[in-house]
N, C-alpha and C positions, 0 to 999 in steps of 0.2 A: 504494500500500500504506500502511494507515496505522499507527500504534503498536499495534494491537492483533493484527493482521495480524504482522506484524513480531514480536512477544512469541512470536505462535501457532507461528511457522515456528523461531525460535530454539528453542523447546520441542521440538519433534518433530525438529528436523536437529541439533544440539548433538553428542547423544553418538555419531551416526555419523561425525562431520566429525571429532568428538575422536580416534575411534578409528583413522577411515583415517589422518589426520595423525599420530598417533603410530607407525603401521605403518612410517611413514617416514622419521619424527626418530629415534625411541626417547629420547624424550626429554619429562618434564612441559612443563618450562618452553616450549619448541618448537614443542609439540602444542597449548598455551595460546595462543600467538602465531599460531598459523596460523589457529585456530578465529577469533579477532577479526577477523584479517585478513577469513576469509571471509566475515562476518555485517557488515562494515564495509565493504566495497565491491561 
């Protein structure tokens, strides 16, 4: 996958990752951390 790939899939999963992650923190900051976590490993 290269950088562009990678930009393309952040763009389109982001705000479902954000969503389901905060369903389960309730929490910004949490929901922010989990989102990195997933797009980083």
């Amino acid at each position: 996958m290269d950088l562009q790939d990678y930009t393309k899939a952040v763009d389109v999963y982001a705000d479902s990752v954000y969503r389901v992650a905060y369903s389960y923190t309730y929490t910004k900051v949490d929901s922010e951390d989990v989102l990195q976590n997933v797009f980083l490993t």
